[in-house]
mmCIF file of the N, C-alpha and C atoms, coordinates in Angstrom:
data_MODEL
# 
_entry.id   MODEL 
# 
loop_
_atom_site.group_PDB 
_atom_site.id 
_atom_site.type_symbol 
_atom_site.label_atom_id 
_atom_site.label_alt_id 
_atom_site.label_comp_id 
_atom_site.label_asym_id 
_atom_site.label_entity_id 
_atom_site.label_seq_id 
_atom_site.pdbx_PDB_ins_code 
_atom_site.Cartn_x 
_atom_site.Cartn_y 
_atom_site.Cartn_z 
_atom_site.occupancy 
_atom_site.B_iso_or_equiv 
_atom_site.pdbx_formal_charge 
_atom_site.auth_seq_id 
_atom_site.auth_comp_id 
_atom_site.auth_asym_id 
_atom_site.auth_atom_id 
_atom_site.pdbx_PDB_model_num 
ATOM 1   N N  . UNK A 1 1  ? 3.180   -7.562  13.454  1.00 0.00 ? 1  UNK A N  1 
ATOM 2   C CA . UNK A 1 1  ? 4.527   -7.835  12.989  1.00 0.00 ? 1  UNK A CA 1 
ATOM 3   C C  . UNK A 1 1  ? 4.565   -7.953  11.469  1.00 0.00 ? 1  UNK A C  1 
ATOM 4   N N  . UNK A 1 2  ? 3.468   -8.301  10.665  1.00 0.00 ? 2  UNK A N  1 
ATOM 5   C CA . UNK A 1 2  ? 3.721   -8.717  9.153   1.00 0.00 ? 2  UNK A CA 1 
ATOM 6   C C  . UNK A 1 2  ? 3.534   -7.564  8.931   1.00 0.00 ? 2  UNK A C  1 
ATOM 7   N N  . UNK A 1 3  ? 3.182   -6.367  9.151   1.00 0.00 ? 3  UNK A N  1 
ATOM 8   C CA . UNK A 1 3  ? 2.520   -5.152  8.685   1.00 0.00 ? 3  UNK A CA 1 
ATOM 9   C C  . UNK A 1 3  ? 3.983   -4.615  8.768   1.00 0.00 ? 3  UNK A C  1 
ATOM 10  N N  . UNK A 1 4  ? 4.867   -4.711  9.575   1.00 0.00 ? 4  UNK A N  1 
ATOM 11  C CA . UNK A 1 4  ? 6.403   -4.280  9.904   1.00 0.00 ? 4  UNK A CA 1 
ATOM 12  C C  . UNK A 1 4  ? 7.169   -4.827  8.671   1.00 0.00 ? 4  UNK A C  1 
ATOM 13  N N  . UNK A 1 5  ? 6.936   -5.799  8.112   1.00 0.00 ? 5  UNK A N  1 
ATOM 14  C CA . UNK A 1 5  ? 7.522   -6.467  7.479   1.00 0.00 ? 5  UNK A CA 1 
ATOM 15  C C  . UNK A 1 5  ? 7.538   -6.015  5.779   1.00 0.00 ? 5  UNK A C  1 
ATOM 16  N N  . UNK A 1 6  ? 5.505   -6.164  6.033   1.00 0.00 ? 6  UNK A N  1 
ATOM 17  C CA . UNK A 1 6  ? 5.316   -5.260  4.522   1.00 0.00 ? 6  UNK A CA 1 
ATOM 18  C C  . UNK A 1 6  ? 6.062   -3.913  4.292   1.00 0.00 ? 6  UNK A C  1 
ATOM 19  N N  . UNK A 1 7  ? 5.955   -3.460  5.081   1.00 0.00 ? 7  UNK A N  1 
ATOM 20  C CA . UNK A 1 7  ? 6.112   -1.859  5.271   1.00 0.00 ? 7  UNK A CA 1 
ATOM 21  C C  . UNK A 1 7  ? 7.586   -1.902  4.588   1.00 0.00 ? 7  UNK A C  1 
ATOM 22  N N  . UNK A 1 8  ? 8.712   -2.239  5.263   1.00 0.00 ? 8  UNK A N  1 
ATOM 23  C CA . UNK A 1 8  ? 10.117  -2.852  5.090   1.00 0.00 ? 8  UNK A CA 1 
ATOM 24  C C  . UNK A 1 8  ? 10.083  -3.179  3.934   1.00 0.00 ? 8  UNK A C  1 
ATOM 25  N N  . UNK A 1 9  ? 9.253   -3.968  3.387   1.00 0.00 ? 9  UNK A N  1 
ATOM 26  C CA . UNK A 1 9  ? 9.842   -4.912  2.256   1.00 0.00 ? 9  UNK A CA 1 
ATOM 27  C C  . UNK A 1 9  ? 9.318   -3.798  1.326   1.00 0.00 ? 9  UNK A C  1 
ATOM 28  N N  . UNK A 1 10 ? 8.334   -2.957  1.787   1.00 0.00 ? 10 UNK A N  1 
ATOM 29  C CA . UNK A 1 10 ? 7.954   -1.886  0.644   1.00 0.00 ? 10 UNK A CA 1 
ATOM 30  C C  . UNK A 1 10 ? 8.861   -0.496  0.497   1.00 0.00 ? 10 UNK A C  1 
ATOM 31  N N  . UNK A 1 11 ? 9.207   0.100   1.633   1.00 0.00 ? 11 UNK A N  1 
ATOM 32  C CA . UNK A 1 11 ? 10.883  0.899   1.583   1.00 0.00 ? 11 UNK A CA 1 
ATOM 33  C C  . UNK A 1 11 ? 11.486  -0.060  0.539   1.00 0.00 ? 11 UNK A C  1 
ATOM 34  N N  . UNK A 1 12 ? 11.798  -1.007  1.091   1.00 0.00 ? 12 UNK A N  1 
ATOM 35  C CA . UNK A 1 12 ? 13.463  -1.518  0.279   1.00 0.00 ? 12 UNK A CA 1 
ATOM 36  C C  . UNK A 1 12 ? 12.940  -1.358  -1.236  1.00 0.00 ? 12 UNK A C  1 
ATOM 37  N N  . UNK A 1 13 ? 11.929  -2.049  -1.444  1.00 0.00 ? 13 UNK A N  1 
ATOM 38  C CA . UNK A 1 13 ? 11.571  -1.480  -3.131  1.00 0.00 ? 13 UNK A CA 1 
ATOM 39  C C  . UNK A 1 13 ? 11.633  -0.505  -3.336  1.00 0.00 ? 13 UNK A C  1 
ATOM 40  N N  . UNK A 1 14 ? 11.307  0.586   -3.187  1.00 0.00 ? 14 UNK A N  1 
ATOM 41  C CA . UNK A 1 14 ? 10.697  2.223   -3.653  1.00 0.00 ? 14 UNK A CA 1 
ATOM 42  C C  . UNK A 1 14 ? 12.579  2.495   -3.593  1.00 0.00 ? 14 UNK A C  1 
ATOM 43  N N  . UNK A 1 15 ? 13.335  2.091   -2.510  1.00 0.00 ? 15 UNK A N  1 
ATOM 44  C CA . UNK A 1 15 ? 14.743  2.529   -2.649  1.00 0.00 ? 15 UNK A CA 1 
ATOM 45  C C  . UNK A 1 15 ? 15.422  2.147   -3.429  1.00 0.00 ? 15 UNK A C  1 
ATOM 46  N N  . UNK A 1 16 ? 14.884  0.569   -4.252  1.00 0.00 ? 16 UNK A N  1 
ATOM 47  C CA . UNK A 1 16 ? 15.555  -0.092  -5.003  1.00 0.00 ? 16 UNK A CA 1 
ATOM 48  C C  . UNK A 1 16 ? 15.444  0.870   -6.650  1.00 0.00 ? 16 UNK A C  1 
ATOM 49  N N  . UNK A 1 17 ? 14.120  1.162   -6.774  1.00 0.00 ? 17 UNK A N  1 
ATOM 50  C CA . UNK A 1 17 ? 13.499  1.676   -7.747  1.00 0.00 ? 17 UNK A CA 1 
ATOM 51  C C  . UNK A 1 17 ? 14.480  3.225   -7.793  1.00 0.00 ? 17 UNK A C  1 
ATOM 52  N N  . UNK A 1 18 ? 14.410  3.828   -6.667  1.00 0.00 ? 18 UNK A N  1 
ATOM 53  C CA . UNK A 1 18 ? 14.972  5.334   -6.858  1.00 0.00 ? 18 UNK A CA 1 
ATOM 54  C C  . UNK A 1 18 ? 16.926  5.149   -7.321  1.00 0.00 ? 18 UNK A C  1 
ATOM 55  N N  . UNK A 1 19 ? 17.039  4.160   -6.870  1.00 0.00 ? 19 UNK A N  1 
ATOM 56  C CA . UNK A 1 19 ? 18.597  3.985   -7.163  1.00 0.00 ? 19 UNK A CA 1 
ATOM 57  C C  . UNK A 1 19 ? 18.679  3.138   -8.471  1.00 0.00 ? 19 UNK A C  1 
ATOM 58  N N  . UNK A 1 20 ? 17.692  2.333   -9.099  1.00 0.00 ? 20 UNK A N  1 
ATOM 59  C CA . UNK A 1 20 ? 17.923  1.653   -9.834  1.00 0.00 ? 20 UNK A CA 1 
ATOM 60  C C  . UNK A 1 20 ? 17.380  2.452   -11.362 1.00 0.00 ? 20 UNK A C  1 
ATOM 61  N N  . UNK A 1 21 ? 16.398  3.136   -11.093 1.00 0.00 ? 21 UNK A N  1 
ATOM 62  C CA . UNK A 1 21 ? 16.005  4.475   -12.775 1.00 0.00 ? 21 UNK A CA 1 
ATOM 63  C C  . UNK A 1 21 ? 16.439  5.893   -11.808 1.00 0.00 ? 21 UNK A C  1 
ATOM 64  N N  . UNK A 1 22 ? 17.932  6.538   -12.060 1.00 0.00 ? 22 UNK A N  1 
ATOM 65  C CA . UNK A 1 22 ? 17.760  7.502   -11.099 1.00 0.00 ? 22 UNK A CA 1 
ATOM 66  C C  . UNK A 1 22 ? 17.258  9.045   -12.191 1.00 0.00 ? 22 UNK A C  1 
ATOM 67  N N  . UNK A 1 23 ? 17.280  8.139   -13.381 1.00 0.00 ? 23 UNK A N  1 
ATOM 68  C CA . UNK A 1 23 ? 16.592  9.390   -14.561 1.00 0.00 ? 23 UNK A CA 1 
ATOM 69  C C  . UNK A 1 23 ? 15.251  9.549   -14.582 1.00 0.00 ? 23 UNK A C  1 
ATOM 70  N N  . UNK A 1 24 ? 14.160  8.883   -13.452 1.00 0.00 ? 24 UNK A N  1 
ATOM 71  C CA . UNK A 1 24 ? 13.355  8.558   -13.795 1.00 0.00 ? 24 UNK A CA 1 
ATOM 72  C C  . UNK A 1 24 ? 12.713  9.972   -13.496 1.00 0.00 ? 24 UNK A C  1 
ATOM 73  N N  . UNK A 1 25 ? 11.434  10.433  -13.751 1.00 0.00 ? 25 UNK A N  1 
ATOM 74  C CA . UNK A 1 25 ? 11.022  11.813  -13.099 1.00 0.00 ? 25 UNK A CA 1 
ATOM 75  C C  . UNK A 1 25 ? 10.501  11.690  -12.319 1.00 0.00 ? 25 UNK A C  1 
ATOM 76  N N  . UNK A 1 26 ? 9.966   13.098  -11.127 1.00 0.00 ? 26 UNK A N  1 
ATOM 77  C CA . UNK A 1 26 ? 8.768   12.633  -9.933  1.00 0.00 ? 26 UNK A CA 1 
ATOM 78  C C  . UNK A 1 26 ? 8.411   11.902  -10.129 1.00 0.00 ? 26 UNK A C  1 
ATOM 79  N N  . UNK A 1 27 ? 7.385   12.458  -11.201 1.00 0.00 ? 27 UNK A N  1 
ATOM 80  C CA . UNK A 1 27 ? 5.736   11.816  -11.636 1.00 0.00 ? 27 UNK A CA 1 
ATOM 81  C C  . UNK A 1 27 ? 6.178   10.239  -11.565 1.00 0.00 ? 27 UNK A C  1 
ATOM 82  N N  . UNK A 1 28 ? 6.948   9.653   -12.234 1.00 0.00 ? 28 UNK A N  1 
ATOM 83  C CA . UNK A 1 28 ? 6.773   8.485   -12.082 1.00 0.00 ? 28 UNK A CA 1 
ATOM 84  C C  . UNK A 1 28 ? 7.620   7.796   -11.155 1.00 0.00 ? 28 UNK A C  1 
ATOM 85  N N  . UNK A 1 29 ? 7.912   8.180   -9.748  1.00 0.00 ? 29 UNK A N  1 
ATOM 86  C CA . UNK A 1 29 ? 8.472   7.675   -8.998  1.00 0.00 ? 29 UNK A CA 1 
ATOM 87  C C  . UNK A 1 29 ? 7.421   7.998   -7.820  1.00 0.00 ? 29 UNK A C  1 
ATOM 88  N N  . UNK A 1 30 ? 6.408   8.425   -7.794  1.00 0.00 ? 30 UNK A N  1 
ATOM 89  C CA . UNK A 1 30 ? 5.126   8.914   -7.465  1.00 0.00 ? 30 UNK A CA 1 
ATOM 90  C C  . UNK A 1 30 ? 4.245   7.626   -7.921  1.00 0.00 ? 30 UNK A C  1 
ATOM 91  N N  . UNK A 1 31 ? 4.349   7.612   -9.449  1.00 0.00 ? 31 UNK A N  1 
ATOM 92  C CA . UNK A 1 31 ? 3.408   6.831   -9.341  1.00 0.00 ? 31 UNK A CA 1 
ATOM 93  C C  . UNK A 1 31 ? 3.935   5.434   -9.351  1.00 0.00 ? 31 UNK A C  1 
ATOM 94  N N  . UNK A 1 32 ? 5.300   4.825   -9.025  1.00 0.00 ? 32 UNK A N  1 
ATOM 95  C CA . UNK A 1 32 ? 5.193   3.597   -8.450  1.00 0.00 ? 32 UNK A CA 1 
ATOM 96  C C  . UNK A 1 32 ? 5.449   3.662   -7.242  1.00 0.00 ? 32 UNK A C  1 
ATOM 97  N N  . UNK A 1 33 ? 5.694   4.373   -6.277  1.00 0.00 ? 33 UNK A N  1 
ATOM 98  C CA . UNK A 1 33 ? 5.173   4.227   -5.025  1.00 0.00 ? 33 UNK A CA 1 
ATOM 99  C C  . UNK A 1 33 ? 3.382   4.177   -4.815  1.00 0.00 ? 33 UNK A C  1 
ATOM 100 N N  . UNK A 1 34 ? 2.623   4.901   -5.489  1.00 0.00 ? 34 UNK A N  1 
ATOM 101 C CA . UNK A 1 34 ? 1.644   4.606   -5.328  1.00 0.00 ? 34 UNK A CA 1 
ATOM 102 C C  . UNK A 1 34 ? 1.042   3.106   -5.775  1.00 0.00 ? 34 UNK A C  1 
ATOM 103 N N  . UNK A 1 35 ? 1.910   2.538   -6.817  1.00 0.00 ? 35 UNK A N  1 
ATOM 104 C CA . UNK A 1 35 ? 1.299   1.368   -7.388  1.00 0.00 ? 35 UNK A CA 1 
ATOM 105 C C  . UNK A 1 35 ? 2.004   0.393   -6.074  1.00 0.00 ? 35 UNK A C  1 
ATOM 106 N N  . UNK A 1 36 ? 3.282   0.400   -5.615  1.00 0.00 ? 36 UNK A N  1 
ATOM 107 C CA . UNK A 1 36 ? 3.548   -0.716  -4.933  1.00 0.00 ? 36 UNK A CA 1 
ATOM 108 C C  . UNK A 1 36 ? 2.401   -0.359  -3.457  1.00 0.00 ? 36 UNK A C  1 
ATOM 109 N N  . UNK A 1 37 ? 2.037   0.557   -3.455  1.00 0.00 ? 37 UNK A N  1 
ATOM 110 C CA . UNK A 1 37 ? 1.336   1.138   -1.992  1.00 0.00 ? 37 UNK A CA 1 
ATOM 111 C C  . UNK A 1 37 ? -0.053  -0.428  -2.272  1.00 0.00 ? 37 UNK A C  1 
ATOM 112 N N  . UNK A 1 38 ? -0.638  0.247   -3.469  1.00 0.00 ? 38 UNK A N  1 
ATOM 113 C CA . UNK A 1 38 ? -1.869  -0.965  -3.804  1.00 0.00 ? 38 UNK A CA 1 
ATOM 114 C C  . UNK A 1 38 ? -2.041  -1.713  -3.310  1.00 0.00 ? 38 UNK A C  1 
ATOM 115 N N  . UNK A 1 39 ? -0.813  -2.234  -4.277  1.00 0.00 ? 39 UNK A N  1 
ATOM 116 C CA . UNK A 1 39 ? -0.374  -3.897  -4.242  1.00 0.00 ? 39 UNK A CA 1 
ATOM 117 C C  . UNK A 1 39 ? 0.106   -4.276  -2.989  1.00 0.00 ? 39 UNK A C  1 
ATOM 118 N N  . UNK A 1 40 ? 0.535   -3.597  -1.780  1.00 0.00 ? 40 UNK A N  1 
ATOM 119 C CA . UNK A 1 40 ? 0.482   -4.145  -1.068  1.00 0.00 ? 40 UNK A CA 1 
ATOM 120 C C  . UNK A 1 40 ? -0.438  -4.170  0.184   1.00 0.00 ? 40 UNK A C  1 
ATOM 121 N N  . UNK A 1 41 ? -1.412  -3.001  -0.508  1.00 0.00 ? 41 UNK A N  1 
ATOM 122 C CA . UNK A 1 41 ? -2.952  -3.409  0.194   1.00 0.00 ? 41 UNK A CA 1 
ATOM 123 C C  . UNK A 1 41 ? -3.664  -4.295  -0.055  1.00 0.00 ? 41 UNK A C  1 
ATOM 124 N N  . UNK A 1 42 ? -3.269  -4.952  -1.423  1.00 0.00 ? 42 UNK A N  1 
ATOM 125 C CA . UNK A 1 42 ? -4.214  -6.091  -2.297  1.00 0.00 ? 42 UNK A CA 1 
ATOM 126 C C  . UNK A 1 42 ? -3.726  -7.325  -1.827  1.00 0.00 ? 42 UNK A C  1 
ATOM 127 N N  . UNK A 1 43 ? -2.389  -7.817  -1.421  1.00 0.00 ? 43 UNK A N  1 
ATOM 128 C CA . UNK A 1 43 ? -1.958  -8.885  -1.322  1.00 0.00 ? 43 UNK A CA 1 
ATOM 129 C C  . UNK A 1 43 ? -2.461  -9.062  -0.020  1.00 0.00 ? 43 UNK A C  1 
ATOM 130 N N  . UNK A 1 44 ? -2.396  -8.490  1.190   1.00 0.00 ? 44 UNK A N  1 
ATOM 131 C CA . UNK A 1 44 ? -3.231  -9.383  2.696   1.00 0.00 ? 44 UNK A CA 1 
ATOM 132 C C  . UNK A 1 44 ? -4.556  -9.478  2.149   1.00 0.00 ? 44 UNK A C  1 
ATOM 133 N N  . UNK A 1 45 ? -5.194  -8.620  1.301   1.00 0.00 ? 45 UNK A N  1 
ATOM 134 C CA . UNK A 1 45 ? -6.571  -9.209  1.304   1.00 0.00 ? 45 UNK A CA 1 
ATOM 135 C C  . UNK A 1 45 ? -7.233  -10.481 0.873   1.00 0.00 ? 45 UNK A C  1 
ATOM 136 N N  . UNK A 1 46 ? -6.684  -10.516 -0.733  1.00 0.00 ? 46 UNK A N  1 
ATOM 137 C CA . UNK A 1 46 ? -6.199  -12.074 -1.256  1.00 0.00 ? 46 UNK A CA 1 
ATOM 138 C C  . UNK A 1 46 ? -6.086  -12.754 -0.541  1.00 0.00 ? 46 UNK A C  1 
ATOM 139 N N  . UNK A 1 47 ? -4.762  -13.000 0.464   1.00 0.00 ? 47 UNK A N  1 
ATOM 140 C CA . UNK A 1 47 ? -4.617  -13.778 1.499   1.00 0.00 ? 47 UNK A CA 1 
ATOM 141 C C  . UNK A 1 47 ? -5.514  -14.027 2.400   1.00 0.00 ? 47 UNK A C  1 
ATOM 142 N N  . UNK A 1 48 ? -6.346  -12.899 2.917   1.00 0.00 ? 48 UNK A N  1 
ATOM 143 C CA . UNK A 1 48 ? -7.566  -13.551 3.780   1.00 0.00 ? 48 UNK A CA 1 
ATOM 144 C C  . UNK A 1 48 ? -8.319  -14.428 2.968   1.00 0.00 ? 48 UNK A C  1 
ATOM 145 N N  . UNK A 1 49 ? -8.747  -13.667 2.269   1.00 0.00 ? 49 UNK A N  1 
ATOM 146 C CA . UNK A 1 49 ? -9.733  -14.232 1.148   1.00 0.00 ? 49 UNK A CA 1 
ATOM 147 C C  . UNK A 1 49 ? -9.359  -15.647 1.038   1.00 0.00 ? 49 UNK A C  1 
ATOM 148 N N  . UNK A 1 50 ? -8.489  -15.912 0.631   1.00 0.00 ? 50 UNK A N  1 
ATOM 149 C CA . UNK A 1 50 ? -7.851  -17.325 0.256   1.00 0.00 ? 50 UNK A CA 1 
ATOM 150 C C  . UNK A 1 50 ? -7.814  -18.047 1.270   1.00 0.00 ? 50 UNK A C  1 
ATOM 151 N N  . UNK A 1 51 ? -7.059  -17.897 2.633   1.00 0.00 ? 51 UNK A N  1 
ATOM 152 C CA . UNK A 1 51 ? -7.423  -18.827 3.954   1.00 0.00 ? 51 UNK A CA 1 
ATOM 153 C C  . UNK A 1 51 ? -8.662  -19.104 4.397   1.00 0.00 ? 51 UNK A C  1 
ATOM 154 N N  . UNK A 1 52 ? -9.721  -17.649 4.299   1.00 0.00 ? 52 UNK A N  1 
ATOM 155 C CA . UNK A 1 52 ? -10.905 -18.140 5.153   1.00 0.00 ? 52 UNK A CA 1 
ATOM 156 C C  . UNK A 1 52 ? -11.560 -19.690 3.864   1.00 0.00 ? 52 UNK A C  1 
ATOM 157 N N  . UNK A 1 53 ? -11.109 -19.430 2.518   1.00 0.00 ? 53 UNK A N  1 
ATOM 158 C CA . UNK A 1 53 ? -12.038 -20.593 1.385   1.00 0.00 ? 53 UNK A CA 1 
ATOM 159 C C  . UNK A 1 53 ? -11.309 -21.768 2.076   1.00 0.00 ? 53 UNK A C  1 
ATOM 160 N N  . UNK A 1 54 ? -9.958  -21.798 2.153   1.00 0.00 ? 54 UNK A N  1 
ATOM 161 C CA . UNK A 1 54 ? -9.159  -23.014 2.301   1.00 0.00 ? 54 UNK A CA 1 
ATOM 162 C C  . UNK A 1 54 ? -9.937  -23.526 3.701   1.00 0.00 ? 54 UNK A C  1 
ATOM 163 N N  . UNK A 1 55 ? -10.201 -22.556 4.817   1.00 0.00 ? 55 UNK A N  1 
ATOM 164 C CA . UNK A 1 55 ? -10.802 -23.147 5.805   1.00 0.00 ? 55 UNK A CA 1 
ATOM 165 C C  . UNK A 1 55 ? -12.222 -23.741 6.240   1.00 0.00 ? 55 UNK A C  1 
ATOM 166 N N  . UNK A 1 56 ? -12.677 -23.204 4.979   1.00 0.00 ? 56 UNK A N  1 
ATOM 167 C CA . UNK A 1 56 ? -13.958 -23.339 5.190   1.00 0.00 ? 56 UNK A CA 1 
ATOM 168 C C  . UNK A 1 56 ? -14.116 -24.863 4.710   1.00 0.00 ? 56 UNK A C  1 
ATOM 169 N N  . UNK A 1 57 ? -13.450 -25.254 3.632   1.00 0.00 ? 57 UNK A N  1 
ATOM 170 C CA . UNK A 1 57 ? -13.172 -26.920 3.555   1.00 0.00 ? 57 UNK A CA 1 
ATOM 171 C C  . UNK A 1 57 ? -12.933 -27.540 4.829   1.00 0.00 ? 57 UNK A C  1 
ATOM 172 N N  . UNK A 1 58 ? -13.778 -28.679 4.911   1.00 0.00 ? 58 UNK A N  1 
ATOM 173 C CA . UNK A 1 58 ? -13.206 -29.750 6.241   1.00 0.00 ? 58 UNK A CA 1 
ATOM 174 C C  . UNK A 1 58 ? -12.772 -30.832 5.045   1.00 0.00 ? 58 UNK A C  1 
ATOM 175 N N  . UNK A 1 59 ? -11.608 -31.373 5.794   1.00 0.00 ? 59 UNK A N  1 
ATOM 176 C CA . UNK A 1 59 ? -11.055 -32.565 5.627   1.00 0.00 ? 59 UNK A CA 1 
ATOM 177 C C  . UNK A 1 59 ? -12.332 -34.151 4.951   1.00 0.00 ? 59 UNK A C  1 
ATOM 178 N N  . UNK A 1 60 ? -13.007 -33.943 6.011   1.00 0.00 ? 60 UNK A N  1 
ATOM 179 C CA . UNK A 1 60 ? -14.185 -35.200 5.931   1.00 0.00 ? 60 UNK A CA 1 
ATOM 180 C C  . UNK A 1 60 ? -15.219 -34.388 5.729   1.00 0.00 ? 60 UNK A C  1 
ATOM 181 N N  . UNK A 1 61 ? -15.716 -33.858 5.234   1.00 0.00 ? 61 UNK A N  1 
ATOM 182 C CA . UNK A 1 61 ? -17.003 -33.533 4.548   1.00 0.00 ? 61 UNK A CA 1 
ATOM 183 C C  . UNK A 1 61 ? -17.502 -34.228 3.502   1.00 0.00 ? 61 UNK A C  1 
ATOM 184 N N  . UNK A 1 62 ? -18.610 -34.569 3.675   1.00 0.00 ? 62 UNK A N  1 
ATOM 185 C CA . UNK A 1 62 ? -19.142 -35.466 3.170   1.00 0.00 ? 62 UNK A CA 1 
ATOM 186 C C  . UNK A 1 62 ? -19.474 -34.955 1.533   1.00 0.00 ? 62 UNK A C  1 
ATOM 187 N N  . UNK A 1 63 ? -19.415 -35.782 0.403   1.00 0.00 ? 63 UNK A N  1 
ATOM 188 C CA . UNK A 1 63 ? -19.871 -35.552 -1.441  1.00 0.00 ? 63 UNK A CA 1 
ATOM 189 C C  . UNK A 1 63 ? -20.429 -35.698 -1.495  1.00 0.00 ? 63 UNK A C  1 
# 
């Protein structure tokens, strides 16, 4: 379901972008679809990354 979501939230940008520079050329409407593509391969990873550290803390572990 979040993958539905990214996906969505990544259309609505790229549409926001094509309606919002409509002077812009291919090339660079190319290359921010490719940049938001990244970034939104980079952000779940972060996110794992970041939960598994947060989990790996216990509450009572001993200093």
């Amino acid at each position: 379901m979040l993958k539905k979501i990214n996906w969505l939230i990544w259309l609505v940008l790229i549409i926001l972008w094509n309606y919002g520079f409509p002077q812009a050329t291919p090339f660079e409407d190319v290359a921010v679809a490719v940049f938001l593509s990244i970034l939104f391969i980079i952000i779940p990873l972060l996110q794992s990354r970041y939960l598994k550290k947060s989990s790996s803390r216990s509450k009572f572990s001993e200093e």
